[in-house]
N, C-alpha and C positions, 0 to 999 in steps of 0.2 A: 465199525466206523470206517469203511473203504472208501473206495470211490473211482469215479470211471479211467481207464490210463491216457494218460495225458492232461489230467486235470487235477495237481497237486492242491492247487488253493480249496478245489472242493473237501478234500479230506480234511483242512486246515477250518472250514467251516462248520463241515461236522461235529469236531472238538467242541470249537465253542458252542454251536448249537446244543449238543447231549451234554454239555460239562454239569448242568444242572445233575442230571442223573448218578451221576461219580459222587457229585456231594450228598447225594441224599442213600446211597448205598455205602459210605463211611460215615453218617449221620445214622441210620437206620441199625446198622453191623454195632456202635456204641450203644443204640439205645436197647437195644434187644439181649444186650449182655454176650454177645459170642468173644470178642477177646478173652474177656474173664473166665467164660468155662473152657476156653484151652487153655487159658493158665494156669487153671487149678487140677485139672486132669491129669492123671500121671503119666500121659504119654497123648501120641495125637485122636483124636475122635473121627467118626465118620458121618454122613452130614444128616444122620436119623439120629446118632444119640447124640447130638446137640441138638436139635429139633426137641428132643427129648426132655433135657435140661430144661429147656426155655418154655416148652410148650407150645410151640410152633408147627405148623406143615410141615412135612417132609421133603414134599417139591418147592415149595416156596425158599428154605432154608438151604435146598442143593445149589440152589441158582444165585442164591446170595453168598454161597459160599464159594462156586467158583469163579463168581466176579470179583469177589475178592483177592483172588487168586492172581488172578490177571491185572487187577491193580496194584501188586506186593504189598497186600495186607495182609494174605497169609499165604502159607505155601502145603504143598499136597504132595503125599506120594502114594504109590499102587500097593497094596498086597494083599497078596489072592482076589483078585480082579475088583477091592474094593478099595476106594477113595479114601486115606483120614489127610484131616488138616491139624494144622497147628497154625502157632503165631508166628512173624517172621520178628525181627530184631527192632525193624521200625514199628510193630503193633505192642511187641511185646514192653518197648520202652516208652511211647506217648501213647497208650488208647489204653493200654492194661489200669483198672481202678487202683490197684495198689502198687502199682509203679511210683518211684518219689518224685518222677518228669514227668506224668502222666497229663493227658490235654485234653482227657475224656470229658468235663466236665465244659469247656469249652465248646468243645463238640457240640454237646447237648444245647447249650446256649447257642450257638449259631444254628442248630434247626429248630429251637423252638421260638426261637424271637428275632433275629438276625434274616433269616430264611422267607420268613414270614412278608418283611417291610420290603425285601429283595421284587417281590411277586411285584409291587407296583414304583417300580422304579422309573417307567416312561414317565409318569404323573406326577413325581417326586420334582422328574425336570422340569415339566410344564409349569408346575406351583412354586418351584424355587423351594421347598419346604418339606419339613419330615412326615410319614406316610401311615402312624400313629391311628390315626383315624379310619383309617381305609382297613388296618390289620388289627386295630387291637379293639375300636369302636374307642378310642382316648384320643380327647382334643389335642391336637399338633401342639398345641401351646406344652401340654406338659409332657417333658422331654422323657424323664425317666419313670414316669408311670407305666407303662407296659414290661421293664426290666423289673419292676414290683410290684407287680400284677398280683401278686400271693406270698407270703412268705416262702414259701417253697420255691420261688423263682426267684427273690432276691438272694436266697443262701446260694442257686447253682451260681447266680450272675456271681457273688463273692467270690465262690468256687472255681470259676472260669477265671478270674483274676489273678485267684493264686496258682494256678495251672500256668500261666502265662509268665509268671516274674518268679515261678522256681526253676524256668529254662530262661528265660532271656533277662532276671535282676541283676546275676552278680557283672554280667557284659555291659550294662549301662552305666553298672555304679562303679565300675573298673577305668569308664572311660579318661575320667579324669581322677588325680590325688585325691581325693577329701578329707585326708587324714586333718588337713589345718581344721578344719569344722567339725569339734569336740560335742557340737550339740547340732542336732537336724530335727527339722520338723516334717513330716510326709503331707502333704497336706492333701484331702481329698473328701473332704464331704460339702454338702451347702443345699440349703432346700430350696427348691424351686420356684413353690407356690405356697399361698397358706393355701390349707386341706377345705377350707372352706370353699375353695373357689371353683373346687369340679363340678362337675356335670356327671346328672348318671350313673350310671354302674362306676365309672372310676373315682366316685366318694367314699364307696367301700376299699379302693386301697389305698387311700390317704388319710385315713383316720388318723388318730395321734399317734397309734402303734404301728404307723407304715409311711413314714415319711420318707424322704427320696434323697441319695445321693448317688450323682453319677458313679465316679472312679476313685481312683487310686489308693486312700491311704487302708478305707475298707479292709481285706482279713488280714493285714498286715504280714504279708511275705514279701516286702519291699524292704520294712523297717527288718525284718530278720536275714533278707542279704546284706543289707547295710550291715548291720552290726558283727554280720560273720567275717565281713572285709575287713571292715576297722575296729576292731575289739572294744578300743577307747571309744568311741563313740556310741554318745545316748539319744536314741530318737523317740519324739512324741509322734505319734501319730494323729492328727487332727479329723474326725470327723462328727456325722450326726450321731446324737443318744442312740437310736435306733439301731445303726450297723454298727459304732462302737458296740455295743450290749449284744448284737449276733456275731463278731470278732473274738470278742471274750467267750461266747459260749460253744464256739464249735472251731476257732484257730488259735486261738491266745490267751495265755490267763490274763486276771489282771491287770499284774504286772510282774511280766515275763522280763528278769534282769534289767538290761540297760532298754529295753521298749517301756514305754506309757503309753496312758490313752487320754484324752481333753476334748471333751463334744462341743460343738460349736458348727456356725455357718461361717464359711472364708469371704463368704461376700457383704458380709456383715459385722460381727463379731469379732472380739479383738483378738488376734492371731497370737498362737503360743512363742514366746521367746527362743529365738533360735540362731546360730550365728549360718545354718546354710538351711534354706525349703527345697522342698523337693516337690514338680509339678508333673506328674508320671501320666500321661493319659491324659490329662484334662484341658490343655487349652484348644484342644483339637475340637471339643465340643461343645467350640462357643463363637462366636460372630468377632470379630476384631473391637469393637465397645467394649464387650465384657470382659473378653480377655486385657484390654490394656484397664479396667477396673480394677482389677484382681491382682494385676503386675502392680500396681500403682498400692495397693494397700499391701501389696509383702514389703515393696521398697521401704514404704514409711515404716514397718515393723521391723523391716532388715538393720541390725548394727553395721556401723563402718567398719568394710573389708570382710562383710559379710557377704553373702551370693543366693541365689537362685539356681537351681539344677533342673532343666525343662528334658524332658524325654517323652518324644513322639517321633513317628513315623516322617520322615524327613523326603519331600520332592527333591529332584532334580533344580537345578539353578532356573530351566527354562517352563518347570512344573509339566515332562511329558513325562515322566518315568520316576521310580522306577513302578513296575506295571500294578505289583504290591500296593504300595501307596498309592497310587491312581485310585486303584479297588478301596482301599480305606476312605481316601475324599469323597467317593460317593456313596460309599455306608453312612459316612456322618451326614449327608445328604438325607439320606431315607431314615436317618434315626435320632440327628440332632437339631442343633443350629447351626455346628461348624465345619469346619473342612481341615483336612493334611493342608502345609505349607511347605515352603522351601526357608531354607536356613535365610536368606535375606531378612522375609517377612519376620520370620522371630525375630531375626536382630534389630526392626526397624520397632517393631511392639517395645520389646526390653528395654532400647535405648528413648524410644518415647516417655515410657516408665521412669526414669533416670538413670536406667544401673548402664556401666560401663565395662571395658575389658570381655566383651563377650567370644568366647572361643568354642568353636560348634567341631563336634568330633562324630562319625559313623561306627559304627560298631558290626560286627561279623552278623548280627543278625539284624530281625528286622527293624530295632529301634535306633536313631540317633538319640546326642547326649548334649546339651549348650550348658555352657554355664557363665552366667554373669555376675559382675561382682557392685556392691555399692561404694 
């Protein structure tokens, strides 16, 4: 990625232009299993017996492996004039499968669905609307049918969630005290559509046994940083039968000490008892309506000097930065209804809602934290 001397911005455009290619050679590098087999290896490999492992070319594998290289995904040394690699610190701690901070699963969800809506993103802007249709053949209307396109895609999307909030849960729920709020609710399921109402091939993943829930309360490694912060504290977790019952069978028993589970729709159904909710992800994937729907039916559930805990990706005052959340507002572009905002708009939703005392705090990584009280 050079460029001619005396023309810096050209090399600057490069970047962006091939940046696709970087993500789709640490997309590829996750999917193909190479972190993993250097980290089970008893020392480094050389780029044929990983080829080997996997079942791979042997040229194709060299070139994946020293672009890696050059990306500090892994690192190389020489002996007897031949190549081995290993992991570097940064592979070996987010990309390795059995790492406990691993974001491999992640990974795989943003090339196999994320990646995908990215490709028509001019179109996204032209229609105002998510891109559903163009990538998955599912009507825009329904938001989370292509992240449950098969059950094997809604367990990675679970999976990528809890990839997400076992490096950045215990920094959000740190932001503020919570210890006064002895009882929390996570709140995160709600169905979109009834299953009758698709079209096509996307009728087969909304059967009864594949119904839809965006985010948050899903595999429940929110409610188990909560509860590793503040001991005292019991959280229900709220969402649909469906990803409750895939929580329980592959991240939580039933009932894991102070976590519970209670199925239900938040945009319907009457909200579990709790003196603080928790909205982790989710109102970012919804139009200013719904979002002040949803504020509006935790209030009336909310006990006096009870609160709400919103955590999402937080604009700039003037919404040009930071570059991060730029990039997020227009994923939720190509993938939902909604958008990143800046901490005003939350506070002018919540205070619409009626709750008061709202206090918005940033955190070291990439989520903020608001909490408002009734």
């Amino acid at each position: 990625m050079s460029c001619p001397e005396g023309h810096p911005s050209l090399g600057l455009l490069d970047q962006y232009s091939q940046g696709f290619m970087v993500s789709q050679v640490l997309f590829a590098a996750c999917d193909l299993g190479v972190f993993d087999v250097l980290a089970e290896a008893p020392g480094p490999l050389g780029s044929e017996a990983v080829a080997a492992h996997l079942g791979t070319s042997s040229r194709g594998m060299e070139l994946l492996l020293d672009t890696c290289v050059s990306l500090k995904l892994l690192q190389v040394e020489t002996r007897g004039g031949k190549a081995l690699y290993d992991n570097t610190e940064l592979s070996s701690t987010y990309l390795v499968r059995s790492s406990p901070r691993s974001q491999r699963h992640m990974m795989l969800y943003l090339a196999r669905t994320t990646y995908l809506c990215w490709a028509h993103l001019a179109q996204a802007v032209r229609e105002g609307k998510n891109q559903y249709l163009k990538a998955f053949g599912v009507p825009s209307e329904q938001l989370f049918t292509a992240i449950y396109r098969s059950e094997g895609e809604r367990l990675l999307f679970m999976q990528a969630l809890q990839d997400v909030w076992s490096v950045q849960g215990s920094r959000v729920l740190a932001a503020f005290d919570l210890s006064p709020f002895p009882l929390i609710c996570d709140l995160g399921g709600e169905r979109l559509l009834d299953p009758q109402g698709l079209m096509g091939a996307a009728q087969t993943f909304l059967s009864a046994r594949h119904p839809l829930c965006p985010l948050p309360g899903c595999s429940g490694a929110l409610a188990k940083a909560c509860v590793s912060l503040y001991p005292g504290c019991r959280v229900t977790v709220f969402d649909l039968p469906s990803v409750v019952q895939t929580a329980k069978d592959h991240f939580l028993s039933p009932e894991e000490g102070p976590i519970s589970f209670q199925e239900g729709d938040f945009f319907k159904d009457p909200l579990p008892e709790a003196d603080l909710y928790i909205l982790a992800r989710v109102l970012h994937d919804w139009p200013d309506e719904r979002c002040s729907h949803l504020l509006a039916r935790i209030h009336e559930a909310c006990k006096p000097g009870g609160g709400v805990l919103v955590v999402e990706s937080l604009l700039d005052p003037d919404g040009r930065g930071p570059l991060t959340t730029q990039l997020y507002s227009l994923n939720m572009l190509v993938q939902t209804e909604g958008r990143e905002r800046t901490p005003a708009q939350y506070r002018a939703l919540l205070a619409a809602a009626g709750f008061g005392d709202v206090q918005c705090k940033r955190t070291p990584g990439t989520y903020g934290a608001i909490l408002a009280r009734k």
